[in-house]
N, C-alpha and C positions, 0 to 999 in steps of 0.2 A: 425479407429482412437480411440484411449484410451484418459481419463485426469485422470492421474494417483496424486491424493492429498498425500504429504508428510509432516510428521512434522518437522516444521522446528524449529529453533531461539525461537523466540516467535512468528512466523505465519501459516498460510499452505503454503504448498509451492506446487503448480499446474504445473507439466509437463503433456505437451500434446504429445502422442508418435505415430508415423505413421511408417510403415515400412521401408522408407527409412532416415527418420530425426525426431526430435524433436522439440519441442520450450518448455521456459518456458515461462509461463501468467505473469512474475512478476522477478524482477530480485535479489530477495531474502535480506538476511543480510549476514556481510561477513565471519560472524560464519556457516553458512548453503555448504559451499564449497565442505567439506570435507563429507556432507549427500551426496548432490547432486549425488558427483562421486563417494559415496559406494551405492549408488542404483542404477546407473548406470550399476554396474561392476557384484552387486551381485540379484539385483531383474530384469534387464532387461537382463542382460548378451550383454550386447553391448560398446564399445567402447565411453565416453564422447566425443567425437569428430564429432559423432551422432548430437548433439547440433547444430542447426543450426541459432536460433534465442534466441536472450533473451529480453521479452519487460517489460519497465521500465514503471509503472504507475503513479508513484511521486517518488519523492525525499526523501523520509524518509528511513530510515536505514534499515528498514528490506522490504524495494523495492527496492534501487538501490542499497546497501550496496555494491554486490557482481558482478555485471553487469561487471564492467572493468575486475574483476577476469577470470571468464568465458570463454570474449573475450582474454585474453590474455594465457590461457590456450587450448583454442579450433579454434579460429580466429571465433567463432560463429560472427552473427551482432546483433547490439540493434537498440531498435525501444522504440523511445519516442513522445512524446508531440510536434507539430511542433513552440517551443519556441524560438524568438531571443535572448531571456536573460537566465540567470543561476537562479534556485530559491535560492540556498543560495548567491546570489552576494552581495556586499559591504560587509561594517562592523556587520550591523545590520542582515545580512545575513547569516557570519560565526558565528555569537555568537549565532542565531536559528539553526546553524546546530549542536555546541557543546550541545544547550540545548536540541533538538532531540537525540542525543547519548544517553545524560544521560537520558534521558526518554525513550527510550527503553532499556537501562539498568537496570534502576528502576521497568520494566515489566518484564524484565527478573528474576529479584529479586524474586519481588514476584511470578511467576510461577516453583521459584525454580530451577531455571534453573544455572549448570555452569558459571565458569566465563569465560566469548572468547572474544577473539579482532572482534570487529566488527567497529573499524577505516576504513572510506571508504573515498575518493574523494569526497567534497563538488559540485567539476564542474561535469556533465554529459558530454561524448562524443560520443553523440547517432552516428549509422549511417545512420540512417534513421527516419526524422523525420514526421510521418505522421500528418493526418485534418481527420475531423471527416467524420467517412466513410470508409475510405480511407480500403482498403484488405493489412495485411501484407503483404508482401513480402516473398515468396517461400512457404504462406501459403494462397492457396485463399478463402479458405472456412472460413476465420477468419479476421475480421473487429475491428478496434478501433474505440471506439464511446468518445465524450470528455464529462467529469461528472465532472467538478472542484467543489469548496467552499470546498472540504478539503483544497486545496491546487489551485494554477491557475491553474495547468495542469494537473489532473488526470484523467485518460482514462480508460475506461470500454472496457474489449474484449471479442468478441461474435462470437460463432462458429455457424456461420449462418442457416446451414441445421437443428441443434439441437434445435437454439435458446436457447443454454446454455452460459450464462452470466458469466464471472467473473468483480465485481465492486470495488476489491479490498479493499480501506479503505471505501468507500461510505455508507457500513451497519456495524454496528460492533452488536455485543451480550455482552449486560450488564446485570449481574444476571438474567440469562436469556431470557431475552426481547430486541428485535431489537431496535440498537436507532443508533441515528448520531452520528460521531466516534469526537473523540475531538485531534487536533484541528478542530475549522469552522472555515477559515479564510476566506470565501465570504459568509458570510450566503446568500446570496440572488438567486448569482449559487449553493448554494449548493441546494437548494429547490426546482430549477430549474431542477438540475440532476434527482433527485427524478423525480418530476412529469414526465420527460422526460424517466426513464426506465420505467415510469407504462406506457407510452404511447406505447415503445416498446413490452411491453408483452413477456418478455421473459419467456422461458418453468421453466427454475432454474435456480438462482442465486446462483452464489458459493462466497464467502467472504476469505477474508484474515483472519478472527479471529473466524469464525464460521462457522458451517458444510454449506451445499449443501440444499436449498429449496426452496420454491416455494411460492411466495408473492401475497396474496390475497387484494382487496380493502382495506379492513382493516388496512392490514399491512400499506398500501403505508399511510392510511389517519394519522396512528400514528406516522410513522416517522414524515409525513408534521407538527402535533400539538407537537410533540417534537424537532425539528429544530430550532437554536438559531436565534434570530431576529436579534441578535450586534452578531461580531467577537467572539471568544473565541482562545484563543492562549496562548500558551507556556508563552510567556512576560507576558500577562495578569493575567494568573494563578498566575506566581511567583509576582507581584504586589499585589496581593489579599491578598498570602500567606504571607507576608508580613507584611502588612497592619493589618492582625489580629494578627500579633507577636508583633508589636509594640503597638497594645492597647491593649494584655491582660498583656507587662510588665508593662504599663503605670497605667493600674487595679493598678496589682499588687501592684504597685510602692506607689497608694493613700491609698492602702487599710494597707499598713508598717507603712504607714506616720502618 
């Protein structure tokens, strides 16, 4: 077994390669399509159709962006969150989903990145929806574990014999230093997940936005004193953001007058 990291979009992008199939840890953005299946072709020298699983960790653009893609290119299967609702559902739903695009377009921005269509499907249509524990399917050596407060359903997968962790958005790298990625939209699970991988003691943890390593006390006890106490959210940012536009024209306005 290989976990082969690629640069993707604006993430890494984690395929796991076995002699006879693949999976990917994460179901990419829909800008990443066109990597996937030139590494396929020219650094594995195998067939995309290899592709046997694609697992969706949350719903953000550069996770499931490309998932349906995939599947409808290879007949691969996905593996999600065992959810009875959609994360981006109603109103308030599609407008977090338009406002997640533009935020990871805004990161793409600033990473200098190309412009790509990375329009995805709001709905997920997983085929398999696992609980926490639970062994992929056609991959047994590899387990989803559930870490929400980014999101309700984000899933950590853990290749058991290694105790090699991918937690996807769960740790991000802020100038440097480990911190909780934004949004937290449960801060309470999110804290919860935390203490819950220090409890597992995984050998490495591998990250969506930052390299491959290995978390000491320390580490775990920084993220816990840096973990939001209230939500933090896409709406809330832009309400902030806001909010100080309007009283520094209002300054402004008395300081004319």
């Amino acid at each position: 077994m290989k976990i082969h990291r690629i640069k993707g979009f604006i993430q890494n992008i984690y395929l796991v390669e076995y002699p006879d199939k693949c999976m990917l840890l994460d179901g990419c953005s829909r800008a990443d399509f066109t990597t996937v299946k030139a590494f396929f072709a020219n650094t594995l020298k195998r067939p995309l159709s290899d592709l046997r699983i694609v697992v969706v960790t949350h719903m953000h653009p550069d996770h499931a962006g490309c998932a349906h893609h995939f599947r409808t290119a290879t007949g691969c299967k996905i593996v999600s969150a065992n959810k009875t609702t959609q994360w981006y559902r109603g109103l308030q739903g599609r407008l977090s989903h338009l406002m997640d695009i533009g935020l990871a377009y805004w990161v793409a921005n600033k990473m200098k990145r190309p412009k790509r269509n990375i329009w995805y499907s709001p709905y997920l249509q997983p085929d398999y929806h696992l609980n926490d524990g639970d062994k992929i399917p056609e991959f047994d050596e590899w387990s989803v574990f559930e870490t929400p407060g980014h999101t309700d359903r984000d899933l950590s997968v853990m290749h058991m014999p290694s105790k090699r962790i991918y937690v996807a958005d769960l740790i991000v790298r802020v100038k440097k230093e480990l911190s909780p990625p934004f949004p937290v939209h449960i801060p309470h699970l999110y804290k919860a997940s935390l203490q819950k991988l220090e409890r597992m003691q995984p050998n490495s943890v591998l990250m969506a936005h930052a390299e491959e390593i290995s978390l000491d006390a320390e580490d775990y006890e920084s993220l816990l004193t840096k973990a939001p106490e209230t939500p933090e959210t896409n709406q809330m940012a832009i309400k902030q953001m806001l909010k100080g536009y309007v009283s520094k024209n209002k300054l402004n306005l008395r300081n004319k007058s």
